[in-house]
N, CA, C and O atoms as CSV, one atom per row, in Angstrom:
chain,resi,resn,atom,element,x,y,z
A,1,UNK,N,N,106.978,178.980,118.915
A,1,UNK,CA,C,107.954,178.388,119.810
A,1,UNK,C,C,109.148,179.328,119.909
A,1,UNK,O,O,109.733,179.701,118.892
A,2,UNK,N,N,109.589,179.796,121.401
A,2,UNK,CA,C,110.611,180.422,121.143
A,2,UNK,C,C,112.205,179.893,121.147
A,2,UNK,O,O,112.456,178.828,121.711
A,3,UNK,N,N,113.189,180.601,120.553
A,3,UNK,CA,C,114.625,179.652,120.360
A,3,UNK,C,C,114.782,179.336,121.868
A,3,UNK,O,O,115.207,178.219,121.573
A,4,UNK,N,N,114.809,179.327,122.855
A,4,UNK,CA,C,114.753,179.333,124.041
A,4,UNK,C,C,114.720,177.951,124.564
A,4,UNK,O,O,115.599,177.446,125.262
A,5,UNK,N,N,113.244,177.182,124.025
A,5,UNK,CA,C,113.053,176.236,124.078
A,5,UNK,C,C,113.182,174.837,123.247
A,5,UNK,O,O,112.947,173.683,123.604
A,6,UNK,N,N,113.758,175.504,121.691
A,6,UNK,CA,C,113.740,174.877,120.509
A,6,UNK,C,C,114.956,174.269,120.485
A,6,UNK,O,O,115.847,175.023,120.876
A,7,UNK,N,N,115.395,172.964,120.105
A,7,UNK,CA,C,116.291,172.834,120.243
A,7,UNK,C,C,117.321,172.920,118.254
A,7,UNK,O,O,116.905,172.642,117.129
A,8,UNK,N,N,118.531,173.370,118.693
A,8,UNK,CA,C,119.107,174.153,117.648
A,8,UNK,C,C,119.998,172.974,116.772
A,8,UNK,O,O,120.128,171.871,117.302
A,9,UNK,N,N,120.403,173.138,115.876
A,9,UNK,CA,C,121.307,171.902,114.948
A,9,UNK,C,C,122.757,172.591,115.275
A,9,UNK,O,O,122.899,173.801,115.447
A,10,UNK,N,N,123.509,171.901,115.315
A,10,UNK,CA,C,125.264,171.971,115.509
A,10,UNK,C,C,125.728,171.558,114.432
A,10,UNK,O,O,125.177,170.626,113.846
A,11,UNK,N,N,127.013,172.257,113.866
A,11,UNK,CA,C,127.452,171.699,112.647
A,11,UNK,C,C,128.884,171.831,113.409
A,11,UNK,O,O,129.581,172.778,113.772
A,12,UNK,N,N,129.003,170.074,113.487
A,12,UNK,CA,C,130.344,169.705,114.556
A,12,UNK,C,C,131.657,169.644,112.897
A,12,UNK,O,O,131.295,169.052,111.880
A,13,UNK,N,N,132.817,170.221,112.958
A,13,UNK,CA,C,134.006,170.450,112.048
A,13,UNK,C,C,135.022,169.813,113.043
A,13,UNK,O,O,135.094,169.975,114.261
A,14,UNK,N,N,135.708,169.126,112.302
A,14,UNK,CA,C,137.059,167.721,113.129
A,14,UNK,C,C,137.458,168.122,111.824
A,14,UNK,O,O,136.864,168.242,110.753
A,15,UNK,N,N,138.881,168.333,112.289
A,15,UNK,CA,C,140.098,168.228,111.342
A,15,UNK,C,C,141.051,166.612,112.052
A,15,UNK,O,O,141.474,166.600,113.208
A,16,UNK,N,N,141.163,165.820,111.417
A,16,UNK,CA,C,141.856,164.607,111.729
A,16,UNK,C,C,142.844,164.286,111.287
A,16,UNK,O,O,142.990,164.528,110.089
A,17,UNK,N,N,143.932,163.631,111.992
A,17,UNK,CA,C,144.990,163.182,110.819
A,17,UNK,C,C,144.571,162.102,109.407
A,17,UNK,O,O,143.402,161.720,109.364
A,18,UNK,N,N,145.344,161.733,108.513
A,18,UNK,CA,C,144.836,160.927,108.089
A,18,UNK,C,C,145.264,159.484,108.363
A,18,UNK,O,O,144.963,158.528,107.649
A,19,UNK,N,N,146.031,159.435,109.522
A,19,UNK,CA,C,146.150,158.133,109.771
A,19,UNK,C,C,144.845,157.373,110.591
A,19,UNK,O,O,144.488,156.196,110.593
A,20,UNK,N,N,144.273,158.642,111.317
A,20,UNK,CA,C,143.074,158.367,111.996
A,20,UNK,C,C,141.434,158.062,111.654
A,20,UNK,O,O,140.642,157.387,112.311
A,21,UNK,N,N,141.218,158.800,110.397
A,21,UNK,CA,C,139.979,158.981,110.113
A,21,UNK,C,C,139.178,157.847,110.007
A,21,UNK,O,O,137.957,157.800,110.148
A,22,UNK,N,N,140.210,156.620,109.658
A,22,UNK,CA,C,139.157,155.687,109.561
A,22,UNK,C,C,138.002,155.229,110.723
A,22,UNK,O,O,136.771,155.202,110.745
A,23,UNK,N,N,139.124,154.873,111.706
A,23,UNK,CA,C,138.423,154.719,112.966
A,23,UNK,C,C,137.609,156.060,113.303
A,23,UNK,O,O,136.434,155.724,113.450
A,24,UNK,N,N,137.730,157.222,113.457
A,24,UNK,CA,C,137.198,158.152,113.920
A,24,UNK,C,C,135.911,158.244,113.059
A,24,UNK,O,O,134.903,158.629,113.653
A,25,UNK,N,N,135.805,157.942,111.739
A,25,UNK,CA,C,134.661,157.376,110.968
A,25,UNK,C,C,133.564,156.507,111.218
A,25,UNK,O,O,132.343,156.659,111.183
A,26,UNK,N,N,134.305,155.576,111.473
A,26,UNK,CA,C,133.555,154.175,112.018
A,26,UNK,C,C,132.848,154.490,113.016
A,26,UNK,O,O,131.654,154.657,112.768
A,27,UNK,N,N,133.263,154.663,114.326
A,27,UNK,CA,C,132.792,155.416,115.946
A,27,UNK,C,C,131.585,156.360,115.404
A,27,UNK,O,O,130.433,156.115,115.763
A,28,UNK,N,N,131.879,157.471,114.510
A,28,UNK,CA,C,130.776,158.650,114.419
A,28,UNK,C,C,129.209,157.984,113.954
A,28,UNK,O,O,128.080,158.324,114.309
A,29,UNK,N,N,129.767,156.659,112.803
A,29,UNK,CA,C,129.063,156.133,112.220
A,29,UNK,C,C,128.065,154.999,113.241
A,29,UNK,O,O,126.891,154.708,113.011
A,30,UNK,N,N,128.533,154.717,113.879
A,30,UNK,CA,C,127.850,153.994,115.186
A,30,UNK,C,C,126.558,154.138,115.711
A,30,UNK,O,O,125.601,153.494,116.140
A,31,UNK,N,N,127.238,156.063,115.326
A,31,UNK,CA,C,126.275,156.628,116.521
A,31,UNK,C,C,124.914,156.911,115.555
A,31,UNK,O,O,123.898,157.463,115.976
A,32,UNK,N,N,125.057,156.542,114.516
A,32,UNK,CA,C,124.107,156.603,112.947
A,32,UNK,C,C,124.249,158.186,112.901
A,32,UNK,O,O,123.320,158.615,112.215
A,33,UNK,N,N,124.971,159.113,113.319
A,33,UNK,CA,C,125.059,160.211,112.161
A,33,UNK,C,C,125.621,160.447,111.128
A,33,UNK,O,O,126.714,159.927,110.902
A,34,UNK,N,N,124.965,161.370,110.147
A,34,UNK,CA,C,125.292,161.702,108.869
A,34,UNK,C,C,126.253,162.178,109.044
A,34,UNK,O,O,126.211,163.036,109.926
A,35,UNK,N,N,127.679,161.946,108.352
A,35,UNK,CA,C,128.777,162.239,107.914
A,35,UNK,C,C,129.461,163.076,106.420
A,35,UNK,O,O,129.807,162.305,105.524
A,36,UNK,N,N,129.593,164.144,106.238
A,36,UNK,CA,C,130.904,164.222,105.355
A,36,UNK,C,C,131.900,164.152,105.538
A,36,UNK,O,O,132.187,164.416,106.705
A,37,UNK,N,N,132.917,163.831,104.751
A,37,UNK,CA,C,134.600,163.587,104.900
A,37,UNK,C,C,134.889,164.200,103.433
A,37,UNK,O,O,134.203,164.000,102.431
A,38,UNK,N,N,135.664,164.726,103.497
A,38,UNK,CA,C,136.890,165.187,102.640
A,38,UNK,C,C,138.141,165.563,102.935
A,38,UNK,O,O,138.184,166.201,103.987
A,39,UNK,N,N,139.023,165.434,102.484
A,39,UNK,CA,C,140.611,165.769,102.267
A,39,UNK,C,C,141.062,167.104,102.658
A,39,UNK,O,O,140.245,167.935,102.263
A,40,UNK,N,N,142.037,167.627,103.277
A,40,UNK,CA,C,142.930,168.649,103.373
A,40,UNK,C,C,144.245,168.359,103.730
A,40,UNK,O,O,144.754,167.258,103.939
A,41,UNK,N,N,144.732,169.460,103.775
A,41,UNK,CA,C,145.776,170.007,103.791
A,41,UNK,C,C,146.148,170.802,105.096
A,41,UNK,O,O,145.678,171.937,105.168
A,42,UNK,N,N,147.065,170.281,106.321
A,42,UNK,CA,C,147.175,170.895,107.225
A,42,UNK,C,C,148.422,171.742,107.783
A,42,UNK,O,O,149.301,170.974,108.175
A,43,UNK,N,N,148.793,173.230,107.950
A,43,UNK,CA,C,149.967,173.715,107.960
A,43,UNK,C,C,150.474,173.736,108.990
A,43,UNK,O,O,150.144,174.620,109.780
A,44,UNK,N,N,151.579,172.652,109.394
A,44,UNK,CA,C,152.442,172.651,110.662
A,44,UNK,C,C,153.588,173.917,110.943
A,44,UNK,O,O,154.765,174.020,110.600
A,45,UNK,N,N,152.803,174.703,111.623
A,45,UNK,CA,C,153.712,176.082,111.411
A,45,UNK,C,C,154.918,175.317,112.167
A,45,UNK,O,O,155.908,175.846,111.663
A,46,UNK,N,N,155.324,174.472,112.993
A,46,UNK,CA,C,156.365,174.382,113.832
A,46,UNK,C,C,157.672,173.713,112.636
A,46,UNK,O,O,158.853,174.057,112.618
A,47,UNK,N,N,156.943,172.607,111.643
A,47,UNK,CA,C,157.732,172.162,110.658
A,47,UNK,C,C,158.146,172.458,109.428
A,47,UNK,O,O,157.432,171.994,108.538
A,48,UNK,N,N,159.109,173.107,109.076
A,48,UNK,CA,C,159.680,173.423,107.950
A,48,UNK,C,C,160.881,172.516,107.041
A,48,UNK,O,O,161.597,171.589,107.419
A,49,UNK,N,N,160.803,173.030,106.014
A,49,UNK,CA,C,161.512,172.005,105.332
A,49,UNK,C,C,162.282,172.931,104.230
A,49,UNK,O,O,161.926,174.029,103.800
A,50,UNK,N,N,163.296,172.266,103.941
A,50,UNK,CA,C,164.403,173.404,102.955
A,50,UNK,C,C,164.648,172.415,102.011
A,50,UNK,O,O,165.070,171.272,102.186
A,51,UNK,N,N,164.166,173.294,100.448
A,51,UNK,CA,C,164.618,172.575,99.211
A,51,UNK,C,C,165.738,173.648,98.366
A,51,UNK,O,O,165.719,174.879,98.360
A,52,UNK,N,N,166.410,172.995,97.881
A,52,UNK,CA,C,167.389,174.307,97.443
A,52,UNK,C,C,167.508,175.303,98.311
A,52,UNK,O,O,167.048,176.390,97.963
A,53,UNK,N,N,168.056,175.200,99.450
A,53,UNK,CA,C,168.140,176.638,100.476
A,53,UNK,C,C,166.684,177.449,100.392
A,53,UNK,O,O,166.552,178.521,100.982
A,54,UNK,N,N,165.657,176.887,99.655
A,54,UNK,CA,C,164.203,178.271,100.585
A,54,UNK,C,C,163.729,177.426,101.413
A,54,UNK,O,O,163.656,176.232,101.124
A,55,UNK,N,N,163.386,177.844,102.415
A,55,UNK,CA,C,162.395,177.240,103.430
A,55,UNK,C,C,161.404,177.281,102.860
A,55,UNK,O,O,161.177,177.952,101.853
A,56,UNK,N,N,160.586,176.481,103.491
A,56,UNK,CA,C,159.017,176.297,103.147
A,56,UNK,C,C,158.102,175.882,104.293
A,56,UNK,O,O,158.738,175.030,104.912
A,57,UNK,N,N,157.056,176.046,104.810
A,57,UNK,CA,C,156.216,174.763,105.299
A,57,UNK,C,C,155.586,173.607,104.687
A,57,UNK,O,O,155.198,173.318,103.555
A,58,UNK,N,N,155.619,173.034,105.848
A,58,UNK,CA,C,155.138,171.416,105.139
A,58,UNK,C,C,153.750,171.515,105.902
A,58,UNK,O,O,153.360,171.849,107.021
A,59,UNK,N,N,153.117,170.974,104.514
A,59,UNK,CA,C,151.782,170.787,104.680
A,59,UNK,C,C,150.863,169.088,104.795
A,59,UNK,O,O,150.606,168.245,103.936
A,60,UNK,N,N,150.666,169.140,105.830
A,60,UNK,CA,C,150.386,167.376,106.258
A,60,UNK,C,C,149.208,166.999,105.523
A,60,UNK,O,O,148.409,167.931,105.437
A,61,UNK,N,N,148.953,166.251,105.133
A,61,UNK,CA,C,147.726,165.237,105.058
A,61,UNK,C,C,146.606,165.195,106.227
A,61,UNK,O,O,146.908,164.784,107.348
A,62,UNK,N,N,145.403,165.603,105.938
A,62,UNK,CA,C,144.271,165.657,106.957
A,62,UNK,C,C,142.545,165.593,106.225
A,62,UNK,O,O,142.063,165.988,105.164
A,63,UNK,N,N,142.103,165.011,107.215
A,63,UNK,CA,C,140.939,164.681,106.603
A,63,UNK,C,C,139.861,165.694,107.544
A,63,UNK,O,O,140.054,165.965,108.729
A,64,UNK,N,N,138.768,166.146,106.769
A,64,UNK,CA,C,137.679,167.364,107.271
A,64,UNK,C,C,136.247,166.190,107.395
A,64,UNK,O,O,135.547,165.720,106.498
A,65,UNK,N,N,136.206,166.004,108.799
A,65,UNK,CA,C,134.640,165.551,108.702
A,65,UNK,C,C,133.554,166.201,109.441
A,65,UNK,O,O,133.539,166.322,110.666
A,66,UNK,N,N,132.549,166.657,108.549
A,66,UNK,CA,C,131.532,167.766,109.123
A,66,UNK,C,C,129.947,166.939,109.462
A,66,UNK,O,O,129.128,166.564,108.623
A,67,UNK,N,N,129.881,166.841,110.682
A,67,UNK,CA,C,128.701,166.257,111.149
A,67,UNK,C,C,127.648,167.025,111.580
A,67,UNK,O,O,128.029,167.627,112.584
A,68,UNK,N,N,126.267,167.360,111.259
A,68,UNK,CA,C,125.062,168.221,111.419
A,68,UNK,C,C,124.378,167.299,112.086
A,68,UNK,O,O,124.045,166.281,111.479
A,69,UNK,N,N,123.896,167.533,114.000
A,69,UNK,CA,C,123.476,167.377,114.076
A,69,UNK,C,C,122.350,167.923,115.410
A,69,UNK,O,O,122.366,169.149,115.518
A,70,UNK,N,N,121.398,167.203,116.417
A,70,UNK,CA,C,120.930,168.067,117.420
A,70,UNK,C,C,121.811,168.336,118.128
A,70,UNK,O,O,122.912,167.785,118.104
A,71,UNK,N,N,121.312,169.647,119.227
A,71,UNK,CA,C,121.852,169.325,120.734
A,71,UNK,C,C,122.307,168.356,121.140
A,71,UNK,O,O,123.471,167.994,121.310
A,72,UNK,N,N,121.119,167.784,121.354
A,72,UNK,CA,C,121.362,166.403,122.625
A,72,UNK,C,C,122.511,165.077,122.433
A,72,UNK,O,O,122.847,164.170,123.194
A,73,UNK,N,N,123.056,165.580,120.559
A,73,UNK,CA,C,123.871,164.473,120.188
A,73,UNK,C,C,125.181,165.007,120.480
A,73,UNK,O,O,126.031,164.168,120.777
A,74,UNK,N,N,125.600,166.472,120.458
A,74,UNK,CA,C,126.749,166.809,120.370
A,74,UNK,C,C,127.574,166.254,121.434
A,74,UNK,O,O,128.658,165.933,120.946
A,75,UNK,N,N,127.517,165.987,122.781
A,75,UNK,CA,C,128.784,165.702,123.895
A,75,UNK,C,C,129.410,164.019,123.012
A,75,UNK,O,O,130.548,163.628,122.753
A,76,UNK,N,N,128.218,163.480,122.805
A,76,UNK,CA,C,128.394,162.088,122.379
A,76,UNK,C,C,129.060,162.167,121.553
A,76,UNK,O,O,130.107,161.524,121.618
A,77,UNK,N,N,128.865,162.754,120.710
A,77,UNK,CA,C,129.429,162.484,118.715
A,77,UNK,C,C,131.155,163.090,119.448
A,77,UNK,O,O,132.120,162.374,119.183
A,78,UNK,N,N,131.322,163.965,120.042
A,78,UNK,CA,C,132.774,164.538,120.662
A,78,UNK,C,C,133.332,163.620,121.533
A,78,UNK,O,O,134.548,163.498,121.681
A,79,UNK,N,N,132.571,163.030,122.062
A,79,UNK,CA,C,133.484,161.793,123.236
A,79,UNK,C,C,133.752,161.080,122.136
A,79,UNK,O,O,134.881,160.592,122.184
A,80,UNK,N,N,133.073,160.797,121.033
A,80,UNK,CA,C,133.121,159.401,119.986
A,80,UNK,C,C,134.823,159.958,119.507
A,80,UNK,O,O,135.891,159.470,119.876
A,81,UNK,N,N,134.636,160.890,118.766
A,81,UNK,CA,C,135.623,161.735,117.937
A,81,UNK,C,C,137.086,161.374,119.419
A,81,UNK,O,O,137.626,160.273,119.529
A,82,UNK,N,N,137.305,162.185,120.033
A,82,UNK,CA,C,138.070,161.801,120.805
A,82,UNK,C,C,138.570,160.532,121.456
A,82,UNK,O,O,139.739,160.439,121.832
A,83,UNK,N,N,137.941,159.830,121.553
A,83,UNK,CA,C,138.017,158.243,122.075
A,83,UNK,C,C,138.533,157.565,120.584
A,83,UNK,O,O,139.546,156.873,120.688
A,84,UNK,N,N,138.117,157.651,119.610
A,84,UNK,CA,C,138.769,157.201,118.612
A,84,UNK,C,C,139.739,157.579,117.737
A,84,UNK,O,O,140.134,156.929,116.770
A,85,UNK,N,N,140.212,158.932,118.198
A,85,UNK,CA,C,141.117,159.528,117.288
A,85,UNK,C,C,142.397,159.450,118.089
A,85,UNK,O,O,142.496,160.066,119.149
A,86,UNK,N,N,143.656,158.498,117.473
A,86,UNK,CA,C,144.898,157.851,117.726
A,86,UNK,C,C,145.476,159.854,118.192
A,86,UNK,O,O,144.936,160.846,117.704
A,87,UNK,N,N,146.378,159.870,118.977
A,87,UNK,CA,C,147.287,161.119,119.269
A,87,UNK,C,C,148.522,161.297,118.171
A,87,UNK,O,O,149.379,160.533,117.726
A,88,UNK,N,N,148.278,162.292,118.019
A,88,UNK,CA,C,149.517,162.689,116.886
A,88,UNK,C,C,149.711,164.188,116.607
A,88,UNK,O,O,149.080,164.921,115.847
A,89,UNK,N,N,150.989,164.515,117.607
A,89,UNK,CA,C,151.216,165.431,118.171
A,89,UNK,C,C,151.487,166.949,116.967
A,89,UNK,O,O,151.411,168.165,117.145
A,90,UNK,N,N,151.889,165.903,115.509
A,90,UNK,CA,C,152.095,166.852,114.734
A,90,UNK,C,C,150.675,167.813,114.042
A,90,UNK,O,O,149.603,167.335,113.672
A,91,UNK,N,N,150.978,168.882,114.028
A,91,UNK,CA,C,149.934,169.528,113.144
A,91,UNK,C,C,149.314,170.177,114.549
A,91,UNK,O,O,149.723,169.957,115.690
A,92,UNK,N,N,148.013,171.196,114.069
A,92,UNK,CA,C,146.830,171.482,114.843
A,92,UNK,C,C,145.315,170.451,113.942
A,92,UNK,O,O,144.752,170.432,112.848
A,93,UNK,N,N,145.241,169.716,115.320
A,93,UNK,CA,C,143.772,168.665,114.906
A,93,UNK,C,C,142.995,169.531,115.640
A,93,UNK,O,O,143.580,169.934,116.645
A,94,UNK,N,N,141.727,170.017,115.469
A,94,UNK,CA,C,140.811,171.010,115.607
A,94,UNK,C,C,139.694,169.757,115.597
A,94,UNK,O,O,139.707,168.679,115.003
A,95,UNK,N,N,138.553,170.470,116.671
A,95,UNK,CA,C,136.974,170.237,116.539
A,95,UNK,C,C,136.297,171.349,117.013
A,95,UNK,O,O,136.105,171.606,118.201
A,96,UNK,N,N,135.787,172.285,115.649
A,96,UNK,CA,C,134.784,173.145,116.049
A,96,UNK,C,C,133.237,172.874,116.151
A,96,UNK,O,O,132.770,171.907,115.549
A,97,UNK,N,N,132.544,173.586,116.792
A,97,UNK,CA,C,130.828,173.380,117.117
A,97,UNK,C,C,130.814,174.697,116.088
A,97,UNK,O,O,131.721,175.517,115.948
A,98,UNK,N,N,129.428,174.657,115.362
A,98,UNK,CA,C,129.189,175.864,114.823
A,98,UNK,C,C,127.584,175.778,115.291
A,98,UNK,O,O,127.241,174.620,115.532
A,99,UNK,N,N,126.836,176.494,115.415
A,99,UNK,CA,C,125.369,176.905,115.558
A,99,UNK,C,C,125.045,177.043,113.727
A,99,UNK,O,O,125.684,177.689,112.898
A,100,UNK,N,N,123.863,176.204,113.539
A,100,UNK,CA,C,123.305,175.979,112.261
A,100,UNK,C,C,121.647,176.817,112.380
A,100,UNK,O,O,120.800,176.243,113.064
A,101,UNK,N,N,121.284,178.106,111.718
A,101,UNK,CA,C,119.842,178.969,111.919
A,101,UNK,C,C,119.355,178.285,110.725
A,101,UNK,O,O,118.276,177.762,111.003
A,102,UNK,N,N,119.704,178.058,109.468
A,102,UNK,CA,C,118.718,177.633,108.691
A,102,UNK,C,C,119.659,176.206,107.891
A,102,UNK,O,O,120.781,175.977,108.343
A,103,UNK,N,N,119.215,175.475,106.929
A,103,UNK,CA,C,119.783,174.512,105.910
A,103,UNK,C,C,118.630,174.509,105.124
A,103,UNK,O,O,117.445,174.289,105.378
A,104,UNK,N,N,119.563,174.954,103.588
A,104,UNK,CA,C,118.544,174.344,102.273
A,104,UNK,C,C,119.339,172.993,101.423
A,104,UNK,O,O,120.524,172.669,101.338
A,105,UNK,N,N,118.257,172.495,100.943
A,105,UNK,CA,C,118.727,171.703,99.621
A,105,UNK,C,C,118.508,171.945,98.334
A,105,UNK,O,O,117.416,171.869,97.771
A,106,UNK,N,N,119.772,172.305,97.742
A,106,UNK,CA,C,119.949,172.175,96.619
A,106,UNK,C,C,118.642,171.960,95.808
A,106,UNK,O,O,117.862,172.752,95.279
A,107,UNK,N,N,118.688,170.361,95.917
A,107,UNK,CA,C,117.609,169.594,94.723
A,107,UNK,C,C,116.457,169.982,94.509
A,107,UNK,O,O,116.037,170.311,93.400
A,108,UNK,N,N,115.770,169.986,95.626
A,108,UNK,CA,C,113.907,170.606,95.822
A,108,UNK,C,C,113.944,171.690,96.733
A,108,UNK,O,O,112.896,171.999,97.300
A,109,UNK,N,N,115.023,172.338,96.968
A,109,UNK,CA,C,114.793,173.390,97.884
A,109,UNK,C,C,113.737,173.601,99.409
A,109,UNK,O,O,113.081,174.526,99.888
A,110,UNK,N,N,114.034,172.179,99.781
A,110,UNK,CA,C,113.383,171.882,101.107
A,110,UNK,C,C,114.028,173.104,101.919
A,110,UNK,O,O,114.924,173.783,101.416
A,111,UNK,N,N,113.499,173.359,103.266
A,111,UNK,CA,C,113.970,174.233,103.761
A,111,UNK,C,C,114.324,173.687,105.740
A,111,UNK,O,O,113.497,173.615,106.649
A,112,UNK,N,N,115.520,173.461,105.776
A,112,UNK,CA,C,114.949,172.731,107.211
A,112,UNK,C,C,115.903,174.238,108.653
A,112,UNK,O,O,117.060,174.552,108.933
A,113,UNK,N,N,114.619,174.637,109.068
A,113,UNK,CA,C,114.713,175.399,110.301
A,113,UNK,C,C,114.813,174.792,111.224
A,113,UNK,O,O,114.341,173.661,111.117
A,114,UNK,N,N,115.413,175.133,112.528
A,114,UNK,CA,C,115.293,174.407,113.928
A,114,UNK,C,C,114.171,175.284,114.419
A,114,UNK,O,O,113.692,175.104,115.539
């Protein structure tokens, strides 16, 4: 089969606030895809903050959820993400697509190709 016709896995990356994630959780979850979430740290270059006279940046609260899945799911799982994620002007909230060529597991070393 050539890649041509095969269809490829997306590994969709949302940086969210954390006031949002819940809902933006819930929505992804709807759509029954597999989800990770974890915690970060997001750097608002525009906001600074002064303790004892040094400046610093302030680093916001943000949550990373990385969804793997086909083609045909990605516009959806992104309308989901957007339609549920509240506006909040502070920070950069990001959603990257990445192209996924291979995934192993850990445990039994399955091997899953598109």
């Amino acid at each position: 089969m050539s890649l041509s016709t095969q269809s490829m896995l997306k590994l969709i990356r949302c940086v969210i606030p954390l006031e949002s994630w819940e809902t933006v959780l819930s929505s992804v979850v709807s759509l029954e895809a597999g989800v990770t979430a974890y915690d970060a740290r997001d750097i608002d270059r525009s906001r600074r903050g002064v303790y004892r006279g040094y400046e610093y940046q302030v680093a916001l609260p943000a949550m990373v959820m990385e969804i793997m899945t086909d083609d045909s799911w990605v516009c959806e799982i992104i309308a989901a993400i957007q339609n549920a994620h509240t506006f909040n002007p502070a920070g950069s909230r990001v959603i990257e697509i990445l192209p996924v060529h291979e995934s192993y597991r850990i445990r039994d070393g399955f091997m899953d190709a598109p």
